[in-house]
C-alpha positions in Angstrom: 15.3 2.5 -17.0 13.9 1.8 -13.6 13.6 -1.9 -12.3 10.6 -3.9 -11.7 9.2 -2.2 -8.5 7.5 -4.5 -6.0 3.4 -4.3 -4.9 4.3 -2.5 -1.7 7.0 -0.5 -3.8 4.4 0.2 -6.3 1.9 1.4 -4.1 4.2 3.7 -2.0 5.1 5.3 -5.1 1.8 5.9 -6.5 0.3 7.1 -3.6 3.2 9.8 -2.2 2.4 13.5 -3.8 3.6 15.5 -6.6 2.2 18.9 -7.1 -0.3 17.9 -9.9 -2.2 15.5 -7.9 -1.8 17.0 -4.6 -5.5 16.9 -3.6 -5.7 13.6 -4.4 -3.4 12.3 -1.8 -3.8 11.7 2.0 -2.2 12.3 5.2 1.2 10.7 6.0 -0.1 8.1 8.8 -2.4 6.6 6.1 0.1 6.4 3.5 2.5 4.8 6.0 -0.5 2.3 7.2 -1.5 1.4 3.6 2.2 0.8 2.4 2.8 -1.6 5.5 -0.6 -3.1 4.6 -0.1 -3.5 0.8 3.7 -5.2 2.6 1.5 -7.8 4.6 -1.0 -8.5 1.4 2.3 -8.8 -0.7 3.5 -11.1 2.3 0.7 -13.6 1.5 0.9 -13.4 -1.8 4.4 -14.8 -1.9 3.6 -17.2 1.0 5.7 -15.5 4.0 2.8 -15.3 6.0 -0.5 -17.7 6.3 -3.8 -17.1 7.7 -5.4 -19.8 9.7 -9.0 -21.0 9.9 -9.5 -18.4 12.4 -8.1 -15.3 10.4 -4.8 -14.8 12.5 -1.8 -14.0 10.3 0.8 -16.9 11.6 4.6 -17.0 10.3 7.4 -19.7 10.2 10.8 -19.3 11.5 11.8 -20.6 8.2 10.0 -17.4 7.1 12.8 -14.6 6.8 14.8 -17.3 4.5 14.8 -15.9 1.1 12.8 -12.8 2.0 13.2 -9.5 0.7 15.9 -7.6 3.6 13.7 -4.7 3.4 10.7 -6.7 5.1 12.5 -8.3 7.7 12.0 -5.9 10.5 7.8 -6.8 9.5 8.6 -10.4 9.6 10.1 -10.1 12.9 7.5 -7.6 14.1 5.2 -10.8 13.2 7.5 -14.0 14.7 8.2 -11.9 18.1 4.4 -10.6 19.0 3.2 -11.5 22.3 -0.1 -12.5 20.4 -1.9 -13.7 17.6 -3.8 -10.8 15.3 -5.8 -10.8 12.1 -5.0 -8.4 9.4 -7.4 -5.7 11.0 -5.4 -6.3 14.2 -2.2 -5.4 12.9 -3.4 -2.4 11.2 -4.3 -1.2 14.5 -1.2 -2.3 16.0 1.0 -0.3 13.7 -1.1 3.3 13.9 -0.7 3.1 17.5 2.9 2.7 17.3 4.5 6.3 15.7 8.4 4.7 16.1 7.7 1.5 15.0 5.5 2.7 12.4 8.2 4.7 11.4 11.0 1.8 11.5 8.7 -0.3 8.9 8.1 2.3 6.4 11.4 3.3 6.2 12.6 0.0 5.7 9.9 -1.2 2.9 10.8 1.8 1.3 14.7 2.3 1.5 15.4 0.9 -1.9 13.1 3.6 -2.8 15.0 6.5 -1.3 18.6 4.9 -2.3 17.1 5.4 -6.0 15.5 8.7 -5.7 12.0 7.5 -6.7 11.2 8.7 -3.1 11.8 11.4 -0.7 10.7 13.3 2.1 10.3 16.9 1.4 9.5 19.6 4.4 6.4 22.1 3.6 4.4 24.5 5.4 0.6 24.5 6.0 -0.9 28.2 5.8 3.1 28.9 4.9 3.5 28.4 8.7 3.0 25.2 10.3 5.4 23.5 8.9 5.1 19.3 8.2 6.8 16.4 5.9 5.7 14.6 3.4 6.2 11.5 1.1 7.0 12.8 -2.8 8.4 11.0 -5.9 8.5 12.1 -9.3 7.0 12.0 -12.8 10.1 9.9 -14.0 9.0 7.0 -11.7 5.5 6.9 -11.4 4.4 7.3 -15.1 5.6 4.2 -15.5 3.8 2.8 -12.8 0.5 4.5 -13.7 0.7 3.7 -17.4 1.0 -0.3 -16.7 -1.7 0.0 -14.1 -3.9 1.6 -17.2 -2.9 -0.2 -20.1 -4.4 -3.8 -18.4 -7.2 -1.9 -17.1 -8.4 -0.7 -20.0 -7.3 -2.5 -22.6 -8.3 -6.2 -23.6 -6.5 -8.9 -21.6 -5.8 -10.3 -18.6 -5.0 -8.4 -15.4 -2.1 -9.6 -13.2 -2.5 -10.4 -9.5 -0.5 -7.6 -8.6 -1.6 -5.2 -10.6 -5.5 -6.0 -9.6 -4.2 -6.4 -5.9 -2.3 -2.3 -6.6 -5.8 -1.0 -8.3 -8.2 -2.4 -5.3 -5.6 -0.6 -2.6 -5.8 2.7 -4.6 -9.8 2.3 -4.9 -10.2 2.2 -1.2 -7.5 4.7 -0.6 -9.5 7.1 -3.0 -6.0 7.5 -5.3 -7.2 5.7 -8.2 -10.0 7.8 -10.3 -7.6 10.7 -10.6 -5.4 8.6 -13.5 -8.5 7.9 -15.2 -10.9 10.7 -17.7 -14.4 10.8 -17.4 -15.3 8.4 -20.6 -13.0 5.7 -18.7 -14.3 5.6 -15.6 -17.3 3.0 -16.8 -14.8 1.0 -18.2 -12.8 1.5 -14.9 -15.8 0.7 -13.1 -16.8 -2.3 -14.8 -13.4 -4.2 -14.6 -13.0 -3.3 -11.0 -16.2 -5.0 -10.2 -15.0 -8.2 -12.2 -11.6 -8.2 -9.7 -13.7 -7.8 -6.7 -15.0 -11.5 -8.2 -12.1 -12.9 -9.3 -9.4 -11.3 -6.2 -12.4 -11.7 -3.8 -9.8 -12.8 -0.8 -7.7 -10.1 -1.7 -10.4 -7.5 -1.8 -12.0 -8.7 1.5 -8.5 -8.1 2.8 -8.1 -4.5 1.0 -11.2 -3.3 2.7 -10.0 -4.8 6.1 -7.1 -1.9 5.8 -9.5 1.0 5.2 -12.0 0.3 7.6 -9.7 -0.1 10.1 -8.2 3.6 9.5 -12.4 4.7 9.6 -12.7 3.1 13.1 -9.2 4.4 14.2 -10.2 7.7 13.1 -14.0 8.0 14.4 -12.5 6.5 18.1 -10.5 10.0 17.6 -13.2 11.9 17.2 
């Protein structure tokens, strides 16, 4: 049986590609920005990192005690900048940054990789360019999916995290593939209710995404 996976966990394994949903999932930089967002949200969440009156993430020394080893090199990334940034900010800073990019995902994820539930696997576009990308299997993200769609769906509450994993794959266009046609009112209508009750969250979700947009139109 596989262990309780973390949000960031959680997310990096529901958004890397196997073959049956492969034209649902998007290119590698995004997946490694989202995961290391999804890591700062999670950050919040569990009180490692404040925002200020002003929106600037802001981190105690006292921080790293107690915290997952797998985000340390992020907490660090956080206590050593030069300056201040809000969430956008950082999301920025880290697609700028191929190495260090690289350095935090591989970290957040290495528990991942020491299990198999990920892996990097080398393909070929046209069967001639060839790239790399995130993939995990069946075995560890049904489970995944079919928690995220049991307190979606059914009657109940919805847990922080799981609302928190469900507004990430909204904006990151991975989330209607797991549902059929006849759910996706029901789908609908409870999202809208977690963009009430998660509103900080949400506001922070979207940060993420539009700061890929503007990242990507500046490239244009």
């Amino acid at each position: 049986m596989n262990r309780e996976y973390g949000l960031t966990e959680k997310f990096a394994i529901v958004a890397s590609d196997i073959r049956a949903h492969r034209k649902h999932t998007f290119n590698r930089t995004n997946l490694e920005v989202y995961v290391i967002g999804a890591a700062l949200i999670e950050l919040m969440l569990n009180e490692r990192v404040l925002v200020d009156a002003k929106g600037y993430l802001r981190i105690e020394d006292h921080a790293v005690d107690n915290t997952d080893p797998n985000f340390i090199p992020l907490v660090d990334s956080l206590l050593n900048a030069r300056k201040p940034r809000k969430l956008k900010g950082w999301i920025h800073y880290f697609y700028m940054r191929y190495r260090l990019r690289q350095t935090m995902m591989g970290s957040l994820t290495k528990s991942l990789f020491d299990e198999g539930a990920m892996a990097m696997e080398k393909r070929k576009f046209l069967y001639i360019i060839p790239y790399h990308r995130y993939v995990t299997t069946p075995e560890h993200k049904d489970p995944v999916i079919q928690r995220l769609r049991a307190e979606l769906l059914e009657d109940g509450p919805v847990t922080k995290e799981t609302a928190i994993l469900a507004m990430m794959m909204e904006t990151s266009q991975q989330l209607k593939v797991y549902f059929s046609g006849y759910e996706k009112s029901e789908l609908k209508r409870k999202l809208s209710e977690l963009h009430e009750t998660q509103h900080e969250e949400w506001k922070n979700i979207k940060l993420i995404r539009r700061a890929l947009e503007e990242i990507e139109a500046s490239s244009t």
